[in-house]
C-alpha positions as CSV (number, residue, x, y, z in Angstrom):
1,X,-8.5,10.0,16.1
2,X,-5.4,12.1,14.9
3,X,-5.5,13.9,11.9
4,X,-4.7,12.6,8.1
5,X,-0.8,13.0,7.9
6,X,0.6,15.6,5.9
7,X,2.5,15.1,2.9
8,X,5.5,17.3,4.0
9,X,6.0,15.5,7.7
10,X,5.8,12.3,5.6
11,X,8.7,12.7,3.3
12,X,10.5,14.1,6.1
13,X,9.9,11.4,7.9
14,X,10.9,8.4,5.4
15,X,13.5,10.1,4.3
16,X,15.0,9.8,7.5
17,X,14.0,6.4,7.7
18,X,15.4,4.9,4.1
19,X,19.3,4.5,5.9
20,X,17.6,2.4,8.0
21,X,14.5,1.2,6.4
22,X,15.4,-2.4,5.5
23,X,16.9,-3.7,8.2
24,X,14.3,-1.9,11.0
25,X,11.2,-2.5,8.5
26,X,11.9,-5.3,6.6
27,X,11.8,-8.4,9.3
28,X,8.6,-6.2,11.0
29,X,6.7,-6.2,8.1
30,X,7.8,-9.3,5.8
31,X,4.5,-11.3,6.7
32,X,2.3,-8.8,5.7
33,X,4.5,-7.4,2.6
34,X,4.7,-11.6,1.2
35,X,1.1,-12.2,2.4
36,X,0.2,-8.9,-0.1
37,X,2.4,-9.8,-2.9
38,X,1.1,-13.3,-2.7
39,X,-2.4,-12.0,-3.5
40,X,-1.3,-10.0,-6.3
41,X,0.7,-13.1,-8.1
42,X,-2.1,-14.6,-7.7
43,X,-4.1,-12.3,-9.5
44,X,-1.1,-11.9,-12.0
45,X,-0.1,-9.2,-15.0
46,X,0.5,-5.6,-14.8
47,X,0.8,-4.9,-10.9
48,X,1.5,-1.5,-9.5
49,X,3.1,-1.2,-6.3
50,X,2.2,2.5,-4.3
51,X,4.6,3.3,-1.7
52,X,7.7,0.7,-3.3
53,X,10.2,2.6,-0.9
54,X,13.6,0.9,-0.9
55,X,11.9,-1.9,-3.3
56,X,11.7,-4.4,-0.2
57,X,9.1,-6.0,-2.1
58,X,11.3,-7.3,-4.9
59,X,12.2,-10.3,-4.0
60,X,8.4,-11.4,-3.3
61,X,7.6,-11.3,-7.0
62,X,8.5,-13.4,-10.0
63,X,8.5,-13.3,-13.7
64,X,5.1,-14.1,-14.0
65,X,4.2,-10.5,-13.2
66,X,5.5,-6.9,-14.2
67,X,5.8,-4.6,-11.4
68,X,5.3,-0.9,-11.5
69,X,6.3,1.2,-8.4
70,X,5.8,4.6,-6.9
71,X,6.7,6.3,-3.8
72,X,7.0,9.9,-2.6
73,X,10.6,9.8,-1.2
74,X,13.4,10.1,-3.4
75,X,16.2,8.8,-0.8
76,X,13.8,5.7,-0.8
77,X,13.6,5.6,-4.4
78,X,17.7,5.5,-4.8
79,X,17.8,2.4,-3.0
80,X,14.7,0.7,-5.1
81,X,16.8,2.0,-8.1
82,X,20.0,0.6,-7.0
83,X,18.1,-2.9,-6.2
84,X,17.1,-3.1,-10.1
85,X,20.9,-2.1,-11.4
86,X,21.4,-5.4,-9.8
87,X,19.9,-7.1,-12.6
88,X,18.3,-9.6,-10.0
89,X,14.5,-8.1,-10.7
90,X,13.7,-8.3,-14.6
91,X,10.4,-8.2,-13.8
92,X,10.6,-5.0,-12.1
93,X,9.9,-2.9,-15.3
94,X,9.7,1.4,-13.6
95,X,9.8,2.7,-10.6
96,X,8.8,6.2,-10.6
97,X,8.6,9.5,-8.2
98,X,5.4,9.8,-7.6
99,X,2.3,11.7,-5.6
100,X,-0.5,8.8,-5.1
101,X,-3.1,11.7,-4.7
102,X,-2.6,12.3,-9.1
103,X,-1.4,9.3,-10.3
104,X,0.3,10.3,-14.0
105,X,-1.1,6.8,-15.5
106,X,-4.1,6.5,-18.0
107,X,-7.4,5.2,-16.5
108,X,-7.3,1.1,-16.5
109,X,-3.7,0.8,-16.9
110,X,-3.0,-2.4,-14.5
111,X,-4.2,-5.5,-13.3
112,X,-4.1,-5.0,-9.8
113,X,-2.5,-2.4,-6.9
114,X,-1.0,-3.0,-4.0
115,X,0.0,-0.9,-1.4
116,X,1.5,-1.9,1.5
117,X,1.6,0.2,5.0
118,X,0.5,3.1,3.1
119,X,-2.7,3.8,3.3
120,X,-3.0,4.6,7.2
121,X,-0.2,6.9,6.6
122,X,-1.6,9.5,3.3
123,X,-2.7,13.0,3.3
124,X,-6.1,11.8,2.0
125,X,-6.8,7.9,2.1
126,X,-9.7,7.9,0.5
127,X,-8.5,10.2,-2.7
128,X,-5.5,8.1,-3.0
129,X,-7.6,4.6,-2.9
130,X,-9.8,6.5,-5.8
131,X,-6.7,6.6,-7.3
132,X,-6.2,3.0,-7.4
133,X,-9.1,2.4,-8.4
134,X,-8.8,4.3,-11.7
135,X,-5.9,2.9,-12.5
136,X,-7.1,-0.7,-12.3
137,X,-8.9,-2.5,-15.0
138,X,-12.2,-3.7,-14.5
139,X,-12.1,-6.9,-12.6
140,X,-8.7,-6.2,-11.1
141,X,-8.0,-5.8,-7.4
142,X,-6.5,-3.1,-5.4
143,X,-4.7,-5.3,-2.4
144,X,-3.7,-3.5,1.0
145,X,-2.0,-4.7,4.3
146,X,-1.7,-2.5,7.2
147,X,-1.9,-2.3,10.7
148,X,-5.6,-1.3,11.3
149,X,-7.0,0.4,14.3
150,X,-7.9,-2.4,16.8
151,X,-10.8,0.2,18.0
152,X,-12.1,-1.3,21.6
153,X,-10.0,-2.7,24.9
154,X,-6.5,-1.9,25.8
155,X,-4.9,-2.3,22.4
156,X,-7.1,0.6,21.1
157,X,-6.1,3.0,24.2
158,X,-2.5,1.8,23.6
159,X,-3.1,3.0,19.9
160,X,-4.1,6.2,20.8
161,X,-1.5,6.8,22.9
162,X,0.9,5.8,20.6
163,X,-0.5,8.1,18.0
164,X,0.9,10.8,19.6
165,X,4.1,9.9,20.1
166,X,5.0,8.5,16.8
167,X,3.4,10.8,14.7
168,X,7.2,12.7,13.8
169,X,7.7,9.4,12.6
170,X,5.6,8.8,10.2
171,X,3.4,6.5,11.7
172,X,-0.2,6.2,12.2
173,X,-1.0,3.1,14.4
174,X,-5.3,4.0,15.1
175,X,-6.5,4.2,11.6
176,X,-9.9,2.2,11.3
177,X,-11.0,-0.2,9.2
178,X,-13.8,1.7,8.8
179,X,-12.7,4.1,6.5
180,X,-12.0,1.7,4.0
181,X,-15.3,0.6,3.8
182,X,-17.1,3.7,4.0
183,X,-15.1,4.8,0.9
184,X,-16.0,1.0,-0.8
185,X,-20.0,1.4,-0.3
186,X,-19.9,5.3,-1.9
187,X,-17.7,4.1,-4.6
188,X,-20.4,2.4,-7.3
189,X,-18.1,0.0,-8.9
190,X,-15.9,-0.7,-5.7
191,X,-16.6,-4.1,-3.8
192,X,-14.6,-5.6,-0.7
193,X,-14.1,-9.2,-1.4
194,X,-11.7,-9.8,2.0
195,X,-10.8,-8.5,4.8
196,X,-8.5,-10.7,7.0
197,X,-6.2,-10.6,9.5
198,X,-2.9,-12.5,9.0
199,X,-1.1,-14.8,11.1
200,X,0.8,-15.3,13.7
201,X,-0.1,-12.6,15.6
202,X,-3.0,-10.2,13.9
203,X,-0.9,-7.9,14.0
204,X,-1.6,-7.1,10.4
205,X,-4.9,-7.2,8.0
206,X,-5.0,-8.0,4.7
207,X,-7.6,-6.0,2.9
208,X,-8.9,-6.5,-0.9
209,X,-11.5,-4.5,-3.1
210,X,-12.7,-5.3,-6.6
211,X,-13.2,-2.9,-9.4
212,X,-16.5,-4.6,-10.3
213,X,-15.9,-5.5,-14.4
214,X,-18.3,-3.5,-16.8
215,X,-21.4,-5.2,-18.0
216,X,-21.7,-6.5,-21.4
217,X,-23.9,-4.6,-23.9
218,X,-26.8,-6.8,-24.4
């Protein structure tokens, strides 16, 4: 395995990438980014998006939600901004510069997270999904897609490879699924309810944890 990204290669990185970003990410990662923000109309209310970039994500939510994002990269950021002086995206209601790591909202503060083709790519994975989870309500979900490590075969030696060669970029492509999980079980009030890969190809895995909701006083 490489090492956890650092956070000065990654916002050297994207911002490199955010001339580009849309029309090099956007048809790459459209199933998993709709199949994501699917799960988290679904869920509905106060959503917060971590890693919003350029704001790709915009058009795959609707008035019945109100969408929070973050991100790292200001030269990302610009474009999200100039997306919501559009006026097409009321329900966009802040999108923010923002370390994931320290998250500057109260405890509880949304109905569900999402973060799409982020997690593999943070300083510290596990710190930033403990930030999610704070920031959730009880009983809301924190919703991931990502590429995950495919571990075994000749897709997993092709990972490794790869992981050396694209690190400069920003990418991450052998990050296992197990790392998720292992932060789930030693967080008390964390539960996976899904974990599945997403059609056509499974290229992609959804992922989904619970913050479990707090008993009721007898």
């Amino acid at each position: 395995m490489t090492p956890d990204l650092d956070k000065s290669l990654i916002e050297t990185a994207y911002a490199r990438w955010a001339p580009i970003y849309d029309a090099v990410c956007g048809p790459v990662m459209v199933k998993g980014r709709r199949a994501a923000a699917a799960e988290a109309r679904a869920h509905g209310g106060k959503i917060l998006e971590v890693g919003v970039g350029t704001g790709l994500s915009f058009d795959d939510y609707d008035a019945t939600t109100e969408i929070t994002g973050i991100d790292l990269c200001e030269p990302m950021l610009e474009k999200a901004h100039a997306k919501m002086a559009t006026g097409r995206y009321p329900w966009v209601k802040d999108v923010r510069q923002m370390d994931a790591h320290a998250m500057e909202f109260a405890d509880a503060t949304f109905d569900c997270v999402v973060a799409q083709f982020v997690i593999t790519l943070v300083a510290n994975p596990e710190q930033v999904l403990s930030e999610c989870h704070r920031v959730v309500k009880p009983g809301g979900r924190i919703i991931l897609v990502n590429h995950l490590y495919s571990e075994v075969g000749v897709a997993a030696a092709v990972e490794r490879w790869a992981a050396q060669k694209t690190r400069a970029l920003g990418l991450r492509p052998e990050f296992p699924f197990a790392r998720l999980q292992a932060w789930a079980q030693a967080t008390s009030d964390a539960i996976l309810v899904e974990r599945r890969k997403l059609k056509p190809f499974g290229i992609y895995t959804l992922v989904c944890f619970e913050r479990t909701p707090t008993p009721m006083a007898a």
